[in-house]
C-alpha positions as CSV (number, residue, x, y, z in Angstrom):
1,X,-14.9,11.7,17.9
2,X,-17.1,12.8,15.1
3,X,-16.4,11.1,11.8
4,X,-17.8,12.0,8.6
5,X,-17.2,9.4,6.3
6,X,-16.6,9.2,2.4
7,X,-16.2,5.8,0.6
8,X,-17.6,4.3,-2.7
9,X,-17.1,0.8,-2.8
10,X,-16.8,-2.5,-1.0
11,X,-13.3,-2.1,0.0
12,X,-14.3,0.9,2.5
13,X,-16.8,-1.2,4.2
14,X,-15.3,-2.8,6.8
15,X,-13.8,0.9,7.3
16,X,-17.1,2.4,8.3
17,X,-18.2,-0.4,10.2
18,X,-14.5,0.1,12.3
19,X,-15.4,3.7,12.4
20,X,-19.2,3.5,13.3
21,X,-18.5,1.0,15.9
22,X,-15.7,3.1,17.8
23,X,-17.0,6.6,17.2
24,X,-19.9,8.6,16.1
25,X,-19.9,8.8,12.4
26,X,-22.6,12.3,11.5
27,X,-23.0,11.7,8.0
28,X,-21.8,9.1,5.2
29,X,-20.9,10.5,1.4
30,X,-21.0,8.0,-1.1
31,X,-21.2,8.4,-5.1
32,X,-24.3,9.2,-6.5
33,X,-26.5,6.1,-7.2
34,X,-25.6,4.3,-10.7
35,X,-27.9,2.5,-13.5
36,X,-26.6,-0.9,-13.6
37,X,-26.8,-4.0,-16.0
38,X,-28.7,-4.8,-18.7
39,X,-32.2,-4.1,-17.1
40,X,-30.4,-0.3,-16.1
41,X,-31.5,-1.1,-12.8
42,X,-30.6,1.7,-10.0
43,X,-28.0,0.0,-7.3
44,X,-26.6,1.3,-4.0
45,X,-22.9,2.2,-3.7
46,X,-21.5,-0.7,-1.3
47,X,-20.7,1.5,1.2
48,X,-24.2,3.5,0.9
49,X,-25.9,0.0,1.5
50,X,-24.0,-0.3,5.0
51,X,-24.4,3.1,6.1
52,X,-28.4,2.4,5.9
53,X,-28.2,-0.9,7.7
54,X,-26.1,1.0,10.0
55,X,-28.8,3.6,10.2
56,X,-26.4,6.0,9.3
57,X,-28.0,9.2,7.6
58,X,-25.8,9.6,3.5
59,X,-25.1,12.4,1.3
60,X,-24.6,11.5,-2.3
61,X,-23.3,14.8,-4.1
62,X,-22.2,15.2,-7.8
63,X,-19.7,16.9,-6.5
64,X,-18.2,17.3,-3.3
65,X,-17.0,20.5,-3.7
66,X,-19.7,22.4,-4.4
67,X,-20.0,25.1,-1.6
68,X,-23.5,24.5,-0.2
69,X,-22.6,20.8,-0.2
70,X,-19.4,22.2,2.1
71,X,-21.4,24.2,4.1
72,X,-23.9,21.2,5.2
73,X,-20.8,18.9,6.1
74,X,-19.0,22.1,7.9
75,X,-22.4,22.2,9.7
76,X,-22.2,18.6,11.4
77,X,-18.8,19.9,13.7
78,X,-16.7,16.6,12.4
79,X,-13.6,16.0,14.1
80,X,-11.9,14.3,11.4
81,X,-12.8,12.9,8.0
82,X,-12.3,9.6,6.8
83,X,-11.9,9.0,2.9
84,X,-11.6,5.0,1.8
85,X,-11.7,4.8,-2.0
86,X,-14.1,7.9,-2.4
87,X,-14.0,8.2,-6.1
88,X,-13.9,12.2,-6.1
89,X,-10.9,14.7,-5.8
90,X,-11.1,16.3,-2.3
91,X,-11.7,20.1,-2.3
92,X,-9.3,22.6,-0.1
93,X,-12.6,23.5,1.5
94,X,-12.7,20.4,2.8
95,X,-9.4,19.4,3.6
96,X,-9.2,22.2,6.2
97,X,-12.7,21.7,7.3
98,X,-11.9,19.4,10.6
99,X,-9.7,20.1,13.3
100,X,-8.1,16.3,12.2
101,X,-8.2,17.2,9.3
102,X,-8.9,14.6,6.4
103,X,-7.3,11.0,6.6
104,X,-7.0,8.3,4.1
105,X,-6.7,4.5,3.8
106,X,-4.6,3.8,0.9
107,X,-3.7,0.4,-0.8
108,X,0.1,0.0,-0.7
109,X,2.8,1.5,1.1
110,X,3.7,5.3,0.1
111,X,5.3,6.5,-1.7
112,X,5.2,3.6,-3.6
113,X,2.2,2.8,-6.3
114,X,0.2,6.1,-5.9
115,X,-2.9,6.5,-7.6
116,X,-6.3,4.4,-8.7
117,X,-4.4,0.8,-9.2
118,X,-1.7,0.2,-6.4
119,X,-3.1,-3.4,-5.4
120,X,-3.2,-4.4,-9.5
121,X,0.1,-2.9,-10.0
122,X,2.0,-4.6,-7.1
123,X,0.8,-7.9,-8.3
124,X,1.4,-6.9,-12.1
125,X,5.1,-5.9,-10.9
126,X,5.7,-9.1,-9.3
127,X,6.2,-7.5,-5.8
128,X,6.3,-10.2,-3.4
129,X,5.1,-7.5,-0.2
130,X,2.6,-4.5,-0.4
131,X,0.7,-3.0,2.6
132,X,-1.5,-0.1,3.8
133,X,-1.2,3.2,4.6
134,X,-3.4,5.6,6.6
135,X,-2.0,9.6,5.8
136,X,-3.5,12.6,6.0
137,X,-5.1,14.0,2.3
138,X,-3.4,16.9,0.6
139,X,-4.5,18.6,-2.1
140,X,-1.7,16.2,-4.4
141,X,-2.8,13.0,-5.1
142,X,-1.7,10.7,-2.2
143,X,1.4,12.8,-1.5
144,X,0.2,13.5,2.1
145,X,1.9,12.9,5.5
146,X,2.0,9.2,6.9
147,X,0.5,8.4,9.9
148,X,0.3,5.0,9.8
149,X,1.5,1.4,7.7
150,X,1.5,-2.3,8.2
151,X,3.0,-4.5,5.4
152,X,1.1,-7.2,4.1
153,X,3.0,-10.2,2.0
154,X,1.8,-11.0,-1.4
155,X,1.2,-14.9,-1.9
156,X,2.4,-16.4,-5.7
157,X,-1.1,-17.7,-5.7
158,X,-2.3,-14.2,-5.1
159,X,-4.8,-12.0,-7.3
160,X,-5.9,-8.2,-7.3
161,X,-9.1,-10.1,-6.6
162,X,-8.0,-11.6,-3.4
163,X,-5.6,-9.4,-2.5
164,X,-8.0,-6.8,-2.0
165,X,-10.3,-8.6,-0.2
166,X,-7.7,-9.3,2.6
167,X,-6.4,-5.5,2.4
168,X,-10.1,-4.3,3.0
169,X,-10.2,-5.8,6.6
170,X,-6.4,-5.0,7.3
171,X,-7.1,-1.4,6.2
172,X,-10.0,-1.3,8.7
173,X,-7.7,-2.6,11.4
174,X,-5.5,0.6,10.7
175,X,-8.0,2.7,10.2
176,X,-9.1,1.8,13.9
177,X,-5.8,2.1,15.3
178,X,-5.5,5.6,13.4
179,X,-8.5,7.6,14.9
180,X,-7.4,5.9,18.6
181,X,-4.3,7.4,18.3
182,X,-5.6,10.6,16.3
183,X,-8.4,11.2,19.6
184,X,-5.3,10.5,22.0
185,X,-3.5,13.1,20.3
186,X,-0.3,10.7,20.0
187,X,-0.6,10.0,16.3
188,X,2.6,10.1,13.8
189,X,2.9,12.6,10.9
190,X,5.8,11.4,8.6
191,X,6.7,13.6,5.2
192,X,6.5,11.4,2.3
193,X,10.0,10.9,0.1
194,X,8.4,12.7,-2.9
195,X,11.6,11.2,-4.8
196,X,10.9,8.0,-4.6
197,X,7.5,8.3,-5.7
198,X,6.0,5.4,-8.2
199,X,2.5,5.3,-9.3
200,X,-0.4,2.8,-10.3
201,X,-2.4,4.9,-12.7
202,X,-6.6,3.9,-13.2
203,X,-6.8,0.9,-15.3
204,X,-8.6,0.5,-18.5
205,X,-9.4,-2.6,-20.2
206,X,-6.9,-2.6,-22.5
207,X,-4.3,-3.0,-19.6
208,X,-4.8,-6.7,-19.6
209,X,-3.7,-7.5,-23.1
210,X,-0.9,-9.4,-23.1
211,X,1.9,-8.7,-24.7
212,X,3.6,-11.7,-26.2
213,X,7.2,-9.9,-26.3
214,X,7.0,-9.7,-23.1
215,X,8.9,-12.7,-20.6
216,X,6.4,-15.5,-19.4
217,X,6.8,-14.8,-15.7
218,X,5.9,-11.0,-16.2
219,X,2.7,-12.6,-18.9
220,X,1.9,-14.6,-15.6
221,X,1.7,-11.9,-13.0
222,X,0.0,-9.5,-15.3
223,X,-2.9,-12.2,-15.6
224,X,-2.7,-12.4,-11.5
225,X,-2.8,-9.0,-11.3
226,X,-5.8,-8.1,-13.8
227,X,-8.2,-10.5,-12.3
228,X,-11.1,-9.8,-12.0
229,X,-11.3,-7.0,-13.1
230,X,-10.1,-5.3,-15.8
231,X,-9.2,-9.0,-17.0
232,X,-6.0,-10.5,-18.9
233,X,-6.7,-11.3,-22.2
234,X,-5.8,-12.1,-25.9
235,X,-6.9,-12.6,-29.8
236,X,-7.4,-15.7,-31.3
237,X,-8.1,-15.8,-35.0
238,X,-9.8,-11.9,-34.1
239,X,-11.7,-13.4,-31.3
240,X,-10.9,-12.5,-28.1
241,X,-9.7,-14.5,-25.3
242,X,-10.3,-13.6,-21.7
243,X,-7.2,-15.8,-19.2
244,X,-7.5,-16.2,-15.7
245,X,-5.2,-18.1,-15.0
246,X,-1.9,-18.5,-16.3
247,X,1.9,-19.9,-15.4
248,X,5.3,-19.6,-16.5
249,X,6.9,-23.0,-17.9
250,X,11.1,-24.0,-18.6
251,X,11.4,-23.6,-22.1
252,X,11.4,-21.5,-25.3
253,X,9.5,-20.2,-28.2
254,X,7.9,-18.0,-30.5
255,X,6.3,-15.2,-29.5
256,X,2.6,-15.9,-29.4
257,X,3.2,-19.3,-30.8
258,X,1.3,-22.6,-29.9
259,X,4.3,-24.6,-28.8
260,X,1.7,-27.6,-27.6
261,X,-1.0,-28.5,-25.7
262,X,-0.5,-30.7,-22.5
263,X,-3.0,-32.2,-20.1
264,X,-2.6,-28.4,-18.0
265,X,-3.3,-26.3,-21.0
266,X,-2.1,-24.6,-23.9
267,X,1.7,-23.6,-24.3
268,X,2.5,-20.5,-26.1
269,X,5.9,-19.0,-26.4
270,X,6.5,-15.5,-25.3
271,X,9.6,-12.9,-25.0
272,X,11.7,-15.3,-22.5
273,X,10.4,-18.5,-21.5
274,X,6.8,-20.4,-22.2
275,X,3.4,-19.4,-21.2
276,X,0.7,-21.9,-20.0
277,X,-2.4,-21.1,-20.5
278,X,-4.9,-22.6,-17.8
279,X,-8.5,-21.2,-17.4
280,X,-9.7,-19.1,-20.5
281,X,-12.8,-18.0,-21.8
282,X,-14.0,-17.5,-25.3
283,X,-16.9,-15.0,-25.3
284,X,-20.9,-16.0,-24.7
285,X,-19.1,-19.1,-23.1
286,X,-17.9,-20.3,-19.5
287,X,-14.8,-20.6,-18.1
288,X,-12.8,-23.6,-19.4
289,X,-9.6,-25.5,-18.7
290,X,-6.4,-24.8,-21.2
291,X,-7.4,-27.6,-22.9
292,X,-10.7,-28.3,-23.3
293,X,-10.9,-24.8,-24.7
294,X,-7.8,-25.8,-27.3
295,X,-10.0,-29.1,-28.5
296,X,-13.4,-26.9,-28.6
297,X,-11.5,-23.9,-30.2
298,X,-9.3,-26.3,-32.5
299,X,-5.9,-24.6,-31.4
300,X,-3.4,-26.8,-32.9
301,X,1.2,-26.0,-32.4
302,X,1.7,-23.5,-34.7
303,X,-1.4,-21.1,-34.5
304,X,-0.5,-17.7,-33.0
305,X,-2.3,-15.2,-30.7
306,X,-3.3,-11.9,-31.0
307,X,-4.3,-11.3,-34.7
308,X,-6.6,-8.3,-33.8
């Protein structure tokens, strides 16, 4: 078949690869190229970078549906349309453009955790299973047909971080599997159950603040679930305090409390239960263990968190 294929970052690589390797992709529409860092230096989408070691000729629009940017991908005859974590709303104009019409590789298992954030949320939720989904695009956000889903199970040990690195190369499996059965003309359409719709909404940085009202074991999985990126985090004495990892211990106390420091870290009491705090960063420094940050920080039983 003949794939044009539209993915940002490094979770739709090992999509294209799948795709380029089985079929013959025409084109490859990435986000435009970004300013990065603090030298501004111009970097390559992820996904542009394959597409060039694949030889691959790219498109990097503004926007995707402007009409003579339509008109050139109308022009390539694709088959079908693959979109992994594209990073723009896709036109009617180009939903209808392929006889297969668009298909999508999505992060959990519709119609649960629509949206920009379904592998943070699941691990934020404390879901213990999650999966992919390939489905064809509609002009609602991920409210399109099913095709295709495999279940993945989340470990406690778990993080968005490598979470999504497993998911990448599963979602490629599927992805496969989806345009084999899309060519053979045998593949599933299933109608979402809009009703039991949840959503994962794009995260901002504040979404890793902890909330110390909250119970320890949800404290723990949001810290899980916001690494590495946007990152858990708190105030101490108005500084903040970045956590990557954290655990829920028997117990009870104050909310944002020191209760004490042990040889793991440093024990702070929360809405239900205790909090350990064991890998934190203070900023312009590294990442330190619970405790060697409470002796360089001077946290003592009886300081609190969050004074910002």
């Amino acid at each position: 078949m003949n794939i044009v294929f539209m993915g940002t970052p490094e979770f739709a690589v090992p999509s294209l690869a799948i795709a380029a390797q089985e079929h013959a992709v025409t084109s490859v529409v990435t986000q435009p190229d970004r300013a990065k860092g603090r030298g501004h230096r111009v970097q390559f989408s992820p996904v542009k970078s394959k597409a060039l070691e694949l030889g691959l000729p790219v498109h990097q629009p503004q926007k995707v549906a402007n009409a003579d940017f339509v008109d050139k991908l109308r022009q390539e005859n694709p088959d079908v349309i693959v979109v992994v974590a594209f990073g723009q709303k896709i036109p009617g104009s180009i939903l209808q453009l392929a006889p297969h019409g668009c298909i999508n590789v999505h992060g959990s298992l519709l119609p649960k955790y629509r949206g920009a954030a379904p592998i943070h949320r699941a691990i934020a939720d404390g879901c213990r299973q999650t999966g992919v989904t390939t489905m064809y695009l509609s002009e609602q956000w991920d409210a399109g047909d099913i095709i295709l889903q495999r279940t993945m199970d989340i470990a406690a040990s778990d993080t968005a971080g490598t979470l999504h690195d497993r998911m990448m190369h599963v979602g490629a499996e599927l992805l496969g599997e989806t345009l084999r059965q899309l060519e053979a003309g045998t593949a599933p359409r299933i109608p979402q159950d809009h009703e039991q719709a949840t959503y994962a909404f794009k995260l901002s940085k504040d979404d890793g603040r902890l909330n110390w009202t909250e119970p320890a074991s949800k404290l723990a999985n949001l810290v899980r679930g916001m690494d590495p990126w946007p990152g858990a985090f708190t105030y101490f004495k108005d500084s903040p305090l970045k956590i990557r990892r954290a655990a829920a211990v028997p117990g009870q106390g104050t909310p944002a409390e020191v209760q004490r420091i042990d040889e793991y870290g440093i024990i702070v009491g929360t809405g239900a239960g205790l909090l350990r705090l064991e890998e934190v960063q203070r900023p312009g420094s590294r990442w330190l263990q619970g405790r060697d940050a409470a002796n360089g920080l001077r946290i003592q039983p009886g300081d609190t968190f969050d004074h910002a």
